[in-house]
BAPA-9879 format. One record per residue (C-alpha): residue number from 1; residue in three letters; z, x, y. Coordinates in pm, 1 decimal, always signed. Last residue first. Layout:
# BAPA-9879
votor k=NUM | r=ALA | Z=Z | X=X | Y=Y
...
//
This chain:
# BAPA-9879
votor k=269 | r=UNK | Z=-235.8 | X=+1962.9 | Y=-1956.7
votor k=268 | r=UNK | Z=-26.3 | X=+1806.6 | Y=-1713.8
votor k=267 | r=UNK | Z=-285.1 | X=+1740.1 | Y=-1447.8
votor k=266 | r=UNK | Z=-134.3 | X=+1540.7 | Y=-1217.8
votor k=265 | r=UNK | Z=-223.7 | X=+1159.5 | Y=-1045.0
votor k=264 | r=UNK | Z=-121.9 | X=+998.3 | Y=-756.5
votor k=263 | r=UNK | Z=-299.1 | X=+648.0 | Y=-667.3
votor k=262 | r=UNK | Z=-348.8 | X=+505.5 | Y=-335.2
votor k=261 | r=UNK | Z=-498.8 | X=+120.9 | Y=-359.8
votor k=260 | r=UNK | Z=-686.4 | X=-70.5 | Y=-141.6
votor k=259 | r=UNK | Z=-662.6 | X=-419.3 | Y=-198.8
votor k=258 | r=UNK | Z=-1013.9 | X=-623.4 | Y=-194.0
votor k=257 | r=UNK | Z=-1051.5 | X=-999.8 | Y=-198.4
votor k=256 | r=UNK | Z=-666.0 | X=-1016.5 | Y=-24.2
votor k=255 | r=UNK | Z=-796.9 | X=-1173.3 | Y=+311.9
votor k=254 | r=UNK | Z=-742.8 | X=-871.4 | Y=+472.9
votor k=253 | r=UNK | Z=-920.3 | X=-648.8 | Y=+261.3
votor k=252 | r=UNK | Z=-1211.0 | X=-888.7 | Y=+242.4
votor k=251 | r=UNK | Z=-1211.2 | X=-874.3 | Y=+638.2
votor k=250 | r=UNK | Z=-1229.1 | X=-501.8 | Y=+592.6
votor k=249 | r=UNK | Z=-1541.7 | X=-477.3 | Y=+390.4
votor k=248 | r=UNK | Z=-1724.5 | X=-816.8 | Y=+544.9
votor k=247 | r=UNK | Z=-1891.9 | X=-602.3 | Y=+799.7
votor k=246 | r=UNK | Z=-2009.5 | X=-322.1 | Y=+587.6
votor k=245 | r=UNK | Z=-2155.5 | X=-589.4 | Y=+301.1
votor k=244 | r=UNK | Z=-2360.0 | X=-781.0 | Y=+573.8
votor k=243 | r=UNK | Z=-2477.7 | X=-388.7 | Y=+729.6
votor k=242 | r=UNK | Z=-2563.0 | X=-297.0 | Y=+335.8
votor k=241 | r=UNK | Z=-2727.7 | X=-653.6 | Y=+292.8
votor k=240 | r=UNK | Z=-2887.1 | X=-627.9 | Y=+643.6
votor k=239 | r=UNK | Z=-2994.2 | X=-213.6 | Y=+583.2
votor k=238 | r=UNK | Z=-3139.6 | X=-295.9 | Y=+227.9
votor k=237 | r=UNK | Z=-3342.8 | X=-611.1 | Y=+286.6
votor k=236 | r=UNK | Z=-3533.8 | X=-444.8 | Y=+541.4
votor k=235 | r=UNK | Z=-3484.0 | X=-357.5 | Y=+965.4
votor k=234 | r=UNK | Z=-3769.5 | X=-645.1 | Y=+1089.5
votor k=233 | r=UNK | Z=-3819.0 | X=-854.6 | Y=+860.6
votor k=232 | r=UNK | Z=-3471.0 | X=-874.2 | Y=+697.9
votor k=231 | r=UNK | Z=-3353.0 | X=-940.4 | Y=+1089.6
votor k=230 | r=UNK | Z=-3600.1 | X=-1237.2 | Y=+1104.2
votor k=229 | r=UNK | Z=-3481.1 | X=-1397.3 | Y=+804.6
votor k=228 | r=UNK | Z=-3112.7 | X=-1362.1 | Y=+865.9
votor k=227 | r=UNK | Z=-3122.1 | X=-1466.4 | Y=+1189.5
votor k=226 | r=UNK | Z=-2851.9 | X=-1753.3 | Y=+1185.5
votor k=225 | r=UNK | Z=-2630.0 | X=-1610.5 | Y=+913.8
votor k=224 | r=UNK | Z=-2623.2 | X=-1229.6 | Y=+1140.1
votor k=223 | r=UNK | Z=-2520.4 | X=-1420.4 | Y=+1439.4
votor k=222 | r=UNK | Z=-2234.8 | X=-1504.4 | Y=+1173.1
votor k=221 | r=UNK | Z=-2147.1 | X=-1199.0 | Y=+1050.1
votor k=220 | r=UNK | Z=-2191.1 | X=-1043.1 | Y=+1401.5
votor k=219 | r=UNK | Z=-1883.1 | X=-1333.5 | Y=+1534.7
votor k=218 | r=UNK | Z=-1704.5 | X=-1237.6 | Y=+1201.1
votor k=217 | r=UNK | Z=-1723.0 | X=-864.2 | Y=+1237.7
votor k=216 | r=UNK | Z=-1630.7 | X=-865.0 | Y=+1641.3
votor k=215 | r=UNK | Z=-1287.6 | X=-1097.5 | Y=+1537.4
votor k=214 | r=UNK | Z=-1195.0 | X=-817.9 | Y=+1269.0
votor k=213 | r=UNK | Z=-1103.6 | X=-625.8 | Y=+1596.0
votor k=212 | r=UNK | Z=-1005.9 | X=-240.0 | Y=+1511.4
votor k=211 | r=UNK | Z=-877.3 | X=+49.3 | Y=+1712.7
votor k=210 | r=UNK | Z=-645.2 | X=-229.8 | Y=+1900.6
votor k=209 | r=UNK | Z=-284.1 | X=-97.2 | Y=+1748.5
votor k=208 | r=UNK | Z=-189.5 | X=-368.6 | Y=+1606.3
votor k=207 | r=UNK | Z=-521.5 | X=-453.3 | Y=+1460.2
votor k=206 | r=UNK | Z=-572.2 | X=-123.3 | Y=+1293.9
votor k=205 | r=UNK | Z=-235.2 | X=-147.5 | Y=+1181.0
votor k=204 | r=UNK | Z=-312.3 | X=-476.4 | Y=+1035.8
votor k=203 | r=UNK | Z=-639.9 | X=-302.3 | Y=+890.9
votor k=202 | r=UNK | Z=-439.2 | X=-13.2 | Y=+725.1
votor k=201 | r=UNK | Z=-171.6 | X=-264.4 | Y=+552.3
votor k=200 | r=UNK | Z=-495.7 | X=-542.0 | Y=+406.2
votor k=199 | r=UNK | Z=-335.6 | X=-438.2 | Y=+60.7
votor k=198 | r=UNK | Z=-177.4 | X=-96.1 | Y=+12.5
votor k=197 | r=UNK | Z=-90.7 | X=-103.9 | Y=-370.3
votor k=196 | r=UNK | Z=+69.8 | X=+230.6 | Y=-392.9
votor k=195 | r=UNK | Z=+58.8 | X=+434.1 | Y=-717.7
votor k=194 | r=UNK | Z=+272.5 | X=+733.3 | Y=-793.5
votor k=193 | r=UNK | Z=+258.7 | X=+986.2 | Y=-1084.5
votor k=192 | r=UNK | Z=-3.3 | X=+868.1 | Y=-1333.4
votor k=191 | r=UNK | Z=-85.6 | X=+1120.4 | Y=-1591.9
votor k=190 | r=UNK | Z=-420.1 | X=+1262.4 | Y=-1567.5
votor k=189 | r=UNK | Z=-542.4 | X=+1315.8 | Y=-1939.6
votor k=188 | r=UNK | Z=-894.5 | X=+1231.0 | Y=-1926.8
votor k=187 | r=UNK | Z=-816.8 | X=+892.6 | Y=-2082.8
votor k=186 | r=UNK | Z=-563.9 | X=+833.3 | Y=-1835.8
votor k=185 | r=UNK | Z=-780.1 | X=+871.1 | Y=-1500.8
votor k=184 | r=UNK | Z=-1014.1 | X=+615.4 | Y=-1754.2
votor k=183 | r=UNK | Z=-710.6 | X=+369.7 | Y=-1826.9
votor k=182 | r=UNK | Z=-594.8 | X=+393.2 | Y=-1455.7
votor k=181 | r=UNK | Z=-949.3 | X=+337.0 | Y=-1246.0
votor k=180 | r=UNK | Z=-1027.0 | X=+53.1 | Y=-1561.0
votor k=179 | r=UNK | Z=-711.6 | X=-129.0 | Y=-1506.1
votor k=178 | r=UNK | Z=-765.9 | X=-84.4 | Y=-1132.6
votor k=177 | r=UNK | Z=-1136.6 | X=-224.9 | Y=-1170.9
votor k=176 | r=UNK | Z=-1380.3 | X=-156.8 | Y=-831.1
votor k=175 | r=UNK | Z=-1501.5 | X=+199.1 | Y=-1029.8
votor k=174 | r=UNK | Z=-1612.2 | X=-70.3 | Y=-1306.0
votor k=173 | r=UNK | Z=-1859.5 | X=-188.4 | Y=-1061.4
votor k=172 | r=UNK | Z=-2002.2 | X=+106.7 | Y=-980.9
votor k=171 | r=UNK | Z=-2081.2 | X=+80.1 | Y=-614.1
votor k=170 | r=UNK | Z=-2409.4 | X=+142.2 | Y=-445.7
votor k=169 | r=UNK | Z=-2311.0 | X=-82.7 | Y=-144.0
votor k=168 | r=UNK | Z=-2575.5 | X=-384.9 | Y=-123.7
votor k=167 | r=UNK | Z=-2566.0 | X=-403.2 | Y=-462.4
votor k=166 | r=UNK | Z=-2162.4 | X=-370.3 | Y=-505.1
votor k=165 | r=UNK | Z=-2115.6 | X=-584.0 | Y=-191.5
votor k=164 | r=UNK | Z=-2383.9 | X=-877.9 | Y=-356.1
votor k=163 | r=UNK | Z=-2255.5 | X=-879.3 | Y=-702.8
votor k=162 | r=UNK | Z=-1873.0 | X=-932.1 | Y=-589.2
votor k=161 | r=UNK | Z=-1938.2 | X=-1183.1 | Y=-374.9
votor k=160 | r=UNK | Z=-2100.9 | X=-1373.4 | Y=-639.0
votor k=159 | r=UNK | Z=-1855.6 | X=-1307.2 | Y=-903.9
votor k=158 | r=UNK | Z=-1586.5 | X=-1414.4 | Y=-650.4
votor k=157 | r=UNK | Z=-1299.1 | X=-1144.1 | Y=-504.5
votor k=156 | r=UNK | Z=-1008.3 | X=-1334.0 | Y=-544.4
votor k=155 | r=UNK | Z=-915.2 | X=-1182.5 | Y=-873.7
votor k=154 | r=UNK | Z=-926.6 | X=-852.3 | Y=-663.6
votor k=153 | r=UNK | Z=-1139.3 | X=-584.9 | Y=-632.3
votor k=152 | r=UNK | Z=-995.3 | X=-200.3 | Y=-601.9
votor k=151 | r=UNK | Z=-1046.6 | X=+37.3 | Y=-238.4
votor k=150 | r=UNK | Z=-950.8 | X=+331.1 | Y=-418.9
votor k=149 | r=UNK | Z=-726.4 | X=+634.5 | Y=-231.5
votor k=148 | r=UNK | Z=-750.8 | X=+928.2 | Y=-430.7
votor k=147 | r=UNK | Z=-434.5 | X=+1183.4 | Y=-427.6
votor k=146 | r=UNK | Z=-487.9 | X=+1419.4 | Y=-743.7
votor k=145 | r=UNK | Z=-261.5 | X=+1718.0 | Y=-811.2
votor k=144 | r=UNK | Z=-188.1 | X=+2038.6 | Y=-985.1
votor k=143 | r=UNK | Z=+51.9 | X=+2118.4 | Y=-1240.0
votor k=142 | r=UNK | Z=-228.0 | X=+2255.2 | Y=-1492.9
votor k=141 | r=UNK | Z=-473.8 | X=+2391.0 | Y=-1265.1
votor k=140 | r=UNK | Z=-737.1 | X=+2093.5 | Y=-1159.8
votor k=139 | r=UNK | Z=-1083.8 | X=+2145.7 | Y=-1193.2
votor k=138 | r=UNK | Z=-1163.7 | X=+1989.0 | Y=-1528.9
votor k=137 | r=UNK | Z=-943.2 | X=+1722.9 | Y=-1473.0
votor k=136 | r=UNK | Z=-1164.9 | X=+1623.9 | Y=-1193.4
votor k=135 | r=UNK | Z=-1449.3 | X=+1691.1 | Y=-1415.0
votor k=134 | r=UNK | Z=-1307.2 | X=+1413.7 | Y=-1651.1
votor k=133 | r=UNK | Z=-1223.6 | X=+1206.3 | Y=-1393.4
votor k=132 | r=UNK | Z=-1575.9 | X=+1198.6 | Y=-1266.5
votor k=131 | r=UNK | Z=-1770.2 | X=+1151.6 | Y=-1592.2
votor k=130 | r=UNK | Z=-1558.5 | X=+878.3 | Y=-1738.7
votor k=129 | r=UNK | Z=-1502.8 | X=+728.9 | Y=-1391.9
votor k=128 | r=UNK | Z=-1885.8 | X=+681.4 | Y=-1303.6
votor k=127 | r=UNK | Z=-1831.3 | X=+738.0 | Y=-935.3
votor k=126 | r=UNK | Z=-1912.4 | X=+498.3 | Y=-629.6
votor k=125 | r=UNK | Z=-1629.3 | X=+354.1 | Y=-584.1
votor k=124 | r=UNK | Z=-1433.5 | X=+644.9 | Y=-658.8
votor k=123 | r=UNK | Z=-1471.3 | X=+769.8 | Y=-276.9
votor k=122 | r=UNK | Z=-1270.2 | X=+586.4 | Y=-74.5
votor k=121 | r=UNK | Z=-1078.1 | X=+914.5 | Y=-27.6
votor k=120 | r=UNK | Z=-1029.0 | X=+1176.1 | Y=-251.9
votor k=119 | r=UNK | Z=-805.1 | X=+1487.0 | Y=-214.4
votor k=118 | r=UNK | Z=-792.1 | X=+1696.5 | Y=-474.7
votor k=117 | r=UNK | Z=-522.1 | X=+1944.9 | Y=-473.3
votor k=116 | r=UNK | Z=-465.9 | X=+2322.0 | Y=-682.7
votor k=115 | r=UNK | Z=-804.9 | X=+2351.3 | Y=-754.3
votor k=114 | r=UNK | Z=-933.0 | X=+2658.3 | Y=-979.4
votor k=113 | r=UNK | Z=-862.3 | X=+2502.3 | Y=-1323.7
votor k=112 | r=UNK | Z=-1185.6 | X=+2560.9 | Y=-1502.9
votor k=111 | r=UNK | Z=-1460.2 | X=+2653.4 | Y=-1208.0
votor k=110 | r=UNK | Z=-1653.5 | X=+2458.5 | Y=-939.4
votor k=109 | r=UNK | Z=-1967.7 | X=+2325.8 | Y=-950.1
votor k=108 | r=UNK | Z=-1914.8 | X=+1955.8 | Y=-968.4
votor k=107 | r=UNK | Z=-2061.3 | X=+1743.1 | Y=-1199.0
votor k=106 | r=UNK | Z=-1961.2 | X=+1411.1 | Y=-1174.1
votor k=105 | r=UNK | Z=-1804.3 | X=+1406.0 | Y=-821.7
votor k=104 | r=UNK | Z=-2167.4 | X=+1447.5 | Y=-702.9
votor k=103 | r=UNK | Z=-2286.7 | X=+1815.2 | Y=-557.5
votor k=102 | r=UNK | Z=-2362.2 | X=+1947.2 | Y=-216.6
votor k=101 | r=UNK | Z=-2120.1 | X=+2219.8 | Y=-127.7
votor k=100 | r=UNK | Z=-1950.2 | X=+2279.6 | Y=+157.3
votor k=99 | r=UNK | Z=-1699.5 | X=+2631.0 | Y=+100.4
votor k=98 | r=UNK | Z=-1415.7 | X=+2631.0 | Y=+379.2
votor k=97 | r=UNK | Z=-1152.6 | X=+2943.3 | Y=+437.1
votor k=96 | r=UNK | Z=-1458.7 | X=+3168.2 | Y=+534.4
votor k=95 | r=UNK | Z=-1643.1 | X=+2930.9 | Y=+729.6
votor k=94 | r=UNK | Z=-1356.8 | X=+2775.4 | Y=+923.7
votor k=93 | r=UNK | Z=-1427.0 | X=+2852.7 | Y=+1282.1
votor k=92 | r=UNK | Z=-1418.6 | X=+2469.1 | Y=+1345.8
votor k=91 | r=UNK | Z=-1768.2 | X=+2488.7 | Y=+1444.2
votor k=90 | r=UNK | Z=-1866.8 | X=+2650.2 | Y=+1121.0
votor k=89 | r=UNK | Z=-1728.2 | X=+2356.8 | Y=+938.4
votor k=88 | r=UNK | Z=-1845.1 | X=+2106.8 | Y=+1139.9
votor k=87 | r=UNK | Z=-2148.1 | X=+2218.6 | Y=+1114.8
votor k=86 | r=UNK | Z=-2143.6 | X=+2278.1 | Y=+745.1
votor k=85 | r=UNK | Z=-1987.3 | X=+1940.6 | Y=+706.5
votor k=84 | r=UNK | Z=-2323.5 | X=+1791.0 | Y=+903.4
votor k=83 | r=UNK | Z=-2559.1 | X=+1920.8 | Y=+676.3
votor k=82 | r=UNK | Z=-2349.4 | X=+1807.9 | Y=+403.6
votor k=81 | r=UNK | Z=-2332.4 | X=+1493.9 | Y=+455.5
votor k=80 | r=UNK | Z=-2689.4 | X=+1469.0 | Y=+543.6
votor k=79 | r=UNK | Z=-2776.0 | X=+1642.6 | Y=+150.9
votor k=78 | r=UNK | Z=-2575.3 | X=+1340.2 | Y=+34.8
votor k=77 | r=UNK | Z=-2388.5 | X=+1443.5 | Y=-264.6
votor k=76 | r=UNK | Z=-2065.9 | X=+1548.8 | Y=-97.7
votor k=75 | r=UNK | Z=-1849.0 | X=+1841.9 | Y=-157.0
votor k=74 | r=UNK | Z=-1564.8 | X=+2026.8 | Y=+60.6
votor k=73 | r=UNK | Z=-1440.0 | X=+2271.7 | Y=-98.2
votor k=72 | r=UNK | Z=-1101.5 | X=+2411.5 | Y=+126.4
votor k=71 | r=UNK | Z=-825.4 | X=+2707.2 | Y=+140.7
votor k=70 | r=UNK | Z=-476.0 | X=+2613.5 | Y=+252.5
votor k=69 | r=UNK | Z=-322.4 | X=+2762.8 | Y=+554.6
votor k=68 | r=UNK | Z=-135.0 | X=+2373.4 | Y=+537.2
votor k=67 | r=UNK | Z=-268.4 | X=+2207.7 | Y=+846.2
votor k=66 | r=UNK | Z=-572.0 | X=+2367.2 | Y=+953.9
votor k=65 | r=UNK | Z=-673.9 | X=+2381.1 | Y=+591.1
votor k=64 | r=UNK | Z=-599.6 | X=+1996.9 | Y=+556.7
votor k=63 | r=UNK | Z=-793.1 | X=+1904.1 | Y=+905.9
votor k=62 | r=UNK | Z=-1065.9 | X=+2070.3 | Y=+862.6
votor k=61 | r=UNK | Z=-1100.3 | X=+1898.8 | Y=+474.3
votor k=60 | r=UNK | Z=-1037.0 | X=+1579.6 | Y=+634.4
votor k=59 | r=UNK | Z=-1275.3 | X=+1573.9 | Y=+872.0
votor k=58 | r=UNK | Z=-1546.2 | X=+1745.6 | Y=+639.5
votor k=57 | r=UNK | Z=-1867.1 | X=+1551.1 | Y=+793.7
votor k=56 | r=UNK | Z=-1905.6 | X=+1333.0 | Y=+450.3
votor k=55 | r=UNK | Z=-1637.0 | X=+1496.7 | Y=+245.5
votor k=54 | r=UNK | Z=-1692.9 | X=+1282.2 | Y=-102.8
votor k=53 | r=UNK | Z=-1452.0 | X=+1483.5 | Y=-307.4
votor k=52 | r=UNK | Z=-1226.7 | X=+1732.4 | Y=-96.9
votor k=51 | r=UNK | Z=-1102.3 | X=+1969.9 | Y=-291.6
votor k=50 | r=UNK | Z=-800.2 | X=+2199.6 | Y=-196.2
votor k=49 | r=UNK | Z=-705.1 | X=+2538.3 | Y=-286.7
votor k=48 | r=UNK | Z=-402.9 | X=+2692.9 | Y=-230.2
votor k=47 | r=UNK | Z=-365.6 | X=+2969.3 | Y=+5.6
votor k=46 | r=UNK | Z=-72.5 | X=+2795.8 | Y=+227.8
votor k=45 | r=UNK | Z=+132.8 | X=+2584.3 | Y=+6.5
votor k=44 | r=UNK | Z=+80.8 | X=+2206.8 | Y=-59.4
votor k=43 | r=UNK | Z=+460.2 | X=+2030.7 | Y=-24.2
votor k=42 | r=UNK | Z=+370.3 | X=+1723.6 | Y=-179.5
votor k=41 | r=UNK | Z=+534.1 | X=+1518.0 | Y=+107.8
votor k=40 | r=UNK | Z=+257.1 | X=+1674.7 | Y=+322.0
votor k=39 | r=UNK | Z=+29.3 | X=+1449.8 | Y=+142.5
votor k=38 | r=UNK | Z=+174.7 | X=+1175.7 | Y=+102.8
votor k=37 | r=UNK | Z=+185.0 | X=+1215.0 | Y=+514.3
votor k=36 | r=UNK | Z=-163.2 | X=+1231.3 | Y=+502.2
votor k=35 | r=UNK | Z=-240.3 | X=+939.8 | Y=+351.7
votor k=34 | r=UNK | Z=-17.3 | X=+776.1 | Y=+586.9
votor k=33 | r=UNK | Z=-218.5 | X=+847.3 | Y=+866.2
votor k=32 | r=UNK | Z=-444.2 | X=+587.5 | Y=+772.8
votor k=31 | r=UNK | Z=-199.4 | X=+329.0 | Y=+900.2
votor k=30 | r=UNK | Z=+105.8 | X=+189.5 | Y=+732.8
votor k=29 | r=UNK | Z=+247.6 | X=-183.6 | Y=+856.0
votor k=28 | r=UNK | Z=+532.8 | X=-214.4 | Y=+1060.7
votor k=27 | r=UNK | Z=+598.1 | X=-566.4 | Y=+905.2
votor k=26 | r=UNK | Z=+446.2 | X=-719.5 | Y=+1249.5
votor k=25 | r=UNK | Z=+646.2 | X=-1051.7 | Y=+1353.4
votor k=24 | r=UNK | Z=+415.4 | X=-1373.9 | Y=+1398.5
votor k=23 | r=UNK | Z=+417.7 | X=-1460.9 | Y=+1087.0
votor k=22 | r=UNK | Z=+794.7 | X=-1609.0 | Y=+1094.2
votor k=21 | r=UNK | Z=+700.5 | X=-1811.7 | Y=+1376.9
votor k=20 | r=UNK | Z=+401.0 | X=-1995.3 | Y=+1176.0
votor k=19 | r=UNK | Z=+619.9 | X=-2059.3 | Y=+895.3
votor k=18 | r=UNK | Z=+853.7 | X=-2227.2 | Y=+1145.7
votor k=17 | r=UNK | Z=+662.5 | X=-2507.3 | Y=+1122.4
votor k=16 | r=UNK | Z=+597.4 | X=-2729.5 | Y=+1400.3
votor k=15 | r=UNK | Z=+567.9 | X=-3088.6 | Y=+1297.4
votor k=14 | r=UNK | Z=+359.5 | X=-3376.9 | Y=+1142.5
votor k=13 | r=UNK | Z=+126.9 | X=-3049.5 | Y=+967.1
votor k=12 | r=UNK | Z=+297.9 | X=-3049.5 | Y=+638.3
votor k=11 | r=UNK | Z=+427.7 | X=-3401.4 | Y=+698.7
votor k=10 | r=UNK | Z=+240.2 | X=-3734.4 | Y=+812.0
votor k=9 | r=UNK | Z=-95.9 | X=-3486.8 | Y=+842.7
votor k=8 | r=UNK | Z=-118.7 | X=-3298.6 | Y=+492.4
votor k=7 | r=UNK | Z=+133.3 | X=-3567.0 | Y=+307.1
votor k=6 | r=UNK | Z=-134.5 | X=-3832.4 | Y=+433.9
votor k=5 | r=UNK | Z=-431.2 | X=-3654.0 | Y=+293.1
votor k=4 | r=UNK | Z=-244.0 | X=-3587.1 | Y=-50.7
votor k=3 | r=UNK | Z=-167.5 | X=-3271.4 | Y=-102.8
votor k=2 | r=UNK | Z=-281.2 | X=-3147.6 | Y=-470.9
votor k=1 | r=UNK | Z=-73.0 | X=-2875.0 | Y=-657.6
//
């Protein structure tokens, strides 16, 4: 549908619009504490084992065992990661319920069915799914359970976009797909228990609550456009595109280019 110019300012815009009322009310949207309140809803029981896939600095793992008596593996890839897991770990006073180990999602070492959880966050993205789901099934105990929260690309995201966040942010394109996230989790015979389309929910909470002002990216986006050259020369292509792609992450989200997605899956076999 085509508006005319004089339908845009003779009508749509002639008056107020109770449109813009109506968006002015919050829809109580879900923070990032609602991952872990899926979680508890799964009822994990103290002295299982957990996995956390992608750890970084093993907040979440600390904070799982502390929670649930559970036991913990974190692993991350980047040997910084896990430099500072194992500090955090050992400052925690959690060395003997916590392993950190440095290994990718595709090839983990950790025995046949000796996980009970894994817990996954924004981490797929940069996993070949074949290879990764397959290990995860791997690891899981029949009965056990995968929570992974996937930031997925949308039709809205453009080919162009696309190209430069997945460059700039060593993602797998593929790993962006939902259809591909659910046909390869299915192909290594996870079955799909839950999945929650979250949308731009965590960065309207994030807005609500003032932790998060997507006002400060746009005004360094656009200082950013207007030194461009000079900030490639001095800091490298790399660090502007990756900072460029950081900055635009959660804006995307809200402007429905990226939906984050939380998907349950169990190992029924």
């Amino acid at each position: 549908m085509t508006t005319s110019v004089e339908d845009l300012y003779g009508q749509v815009w002639a008056d107020e619009s109770g449109l813009e009322a109506e968006l002015q009310d919050s829809l109580d949207p879900r923070g990032t504490e609602w991952l872990f309140e899926r979680f508890a809803e799964l009822e994990p029981q103290p002295g299982q084992l957990v996995a956390d896939l992608g750890a970084r600095d093993a907040v979440h793992t600390i904070r799982l065992v502390q929670a649930y008596g559970l036991r913990g593996i974190a692993l991350d890839p980047v040997p910084l990661h896990v430099e500072r897991a194992q500090k955090a770990v050992a400052d925690a006073g959690l060395g003997d319920a916590i392993d950190v180990v440095q290994a990718a999602v595709e090839l983990m070492p950790v025995d046949d069915e000796a996980v009970d959880w894994i817990w996954c966050r924004d981490v797929l993205v940069h996993v070949d799914l074949a290879r990764g789901f397959a290990e995860c099934a791997r690891i899981l105990r029949t009965g056990g359970y995968m929570l992974a929260y996937v930031t997925c690309a949308t039709p809205l995201l453009e080919p162009r976009e696309a190209n430069e966040l997945f460059e700039a942010l060593a993602i797998v394109p593929e790993s962006m797909d939902p259809a591909r996230v659910k046909s390869q989790a299915t192909a290594a015979c996870l079955t799909l228990v839950d999945e929650v389309a979250l949308g731009g929910e965590w960065r309207e909470r994030m807005i609500e609550d003032g932790s998060w002002d997507p006002g400060d990216d746009l005004i360094r986006l656009s200082r950013l456009d207007r030194r461009e050259p000079e900030l490639v020369a001095r800091y490298g292509r790399a660090q502007v595109a990756a900072y460029l792609a950081g900055r635009r992450w959660g804006v995307y989200q809200l402007l429905g280019k990226l939906r984050p997605t939380v998907y349950l899956w169990r190992r029924d076999a």
